[in-house]
Legacy VTK file of the C-alpha trace (Angstrom):
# vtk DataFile Version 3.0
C-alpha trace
ASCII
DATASET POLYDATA
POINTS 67 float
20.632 -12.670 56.916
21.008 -14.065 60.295
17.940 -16.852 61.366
17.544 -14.523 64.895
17.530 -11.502 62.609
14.252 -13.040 60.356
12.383 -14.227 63.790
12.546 -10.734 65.031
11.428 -9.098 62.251
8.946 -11.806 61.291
7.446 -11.382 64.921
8.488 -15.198 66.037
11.206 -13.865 68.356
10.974 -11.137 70.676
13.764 -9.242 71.614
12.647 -6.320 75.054
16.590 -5.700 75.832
17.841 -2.376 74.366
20.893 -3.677 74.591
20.772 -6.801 72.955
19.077 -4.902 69.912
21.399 -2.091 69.744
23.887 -4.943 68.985
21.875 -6.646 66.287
21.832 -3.125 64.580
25.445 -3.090 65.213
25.696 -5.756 63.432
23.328 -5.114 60.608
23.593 -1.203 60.222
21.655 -1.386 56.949
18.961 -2.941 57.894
15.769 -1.205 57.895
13.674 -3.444 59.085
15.690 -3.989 62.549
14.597 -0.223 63.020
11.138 -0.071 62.520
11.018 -3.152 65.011
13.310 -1.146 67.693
11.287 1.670 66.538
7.815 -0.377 67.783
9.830 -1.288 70.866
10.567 2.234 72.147
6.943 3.477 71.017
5.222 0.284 73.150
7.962 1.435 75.856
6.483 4.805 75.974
9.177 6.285 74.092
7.905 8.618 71.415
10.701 10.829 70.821
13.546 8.008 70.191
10.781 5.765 68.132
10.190 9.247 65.699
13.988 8.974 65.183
14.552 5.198 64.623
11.585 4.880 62.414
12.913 8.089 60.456
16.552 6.013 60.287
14.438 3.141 58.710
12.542 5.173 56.550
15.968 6.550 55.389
17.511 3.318 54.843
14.280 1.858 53.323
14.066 4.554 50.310
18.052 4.083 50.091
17.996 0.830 49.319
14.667 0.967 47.131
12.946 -1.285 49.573
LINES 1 68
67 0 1 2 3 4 5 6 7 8 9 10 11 12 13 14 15 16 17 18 19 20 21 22 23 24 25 26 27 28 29 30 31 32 33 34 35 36 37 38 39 40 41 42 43 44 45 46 47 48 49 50 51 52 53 54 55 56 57 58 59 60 61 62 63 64 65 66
């Protein structure tokens, strides 16, 4: 796994660009933990609705992969 990848879901880095994540999870599609971290992101942005989906997407891809 990319170094950027493990600060941002260790909490060291800090990514606030939707656009720079979307391309992270572009990039790592499988990863589960990218979208509970986007998910936080929309919810602290006031974004309810998109956070319920991306944390349901992680969820998915959590049980999936028996994570």
């Amino acid at each position: 796994m990319n170094g950027i990848v493990e600060g941002i879901i260790g909490g060291t880095i800090t990514v606030t660009n939707y656009e720079a994540f979307n391309s992270l999870m572009v990039q790592y599609p499988d990863n589960p933990d990218l979208y509970y971290v986007y998910a936080d992101l929309l919810k602290n942005n006031f974004q309810k609705q998109s956070a319920a989906s991306f944390y349901d997407k992680a969820a998915h891809f959590s049980l999936s992969s028996g994570n």
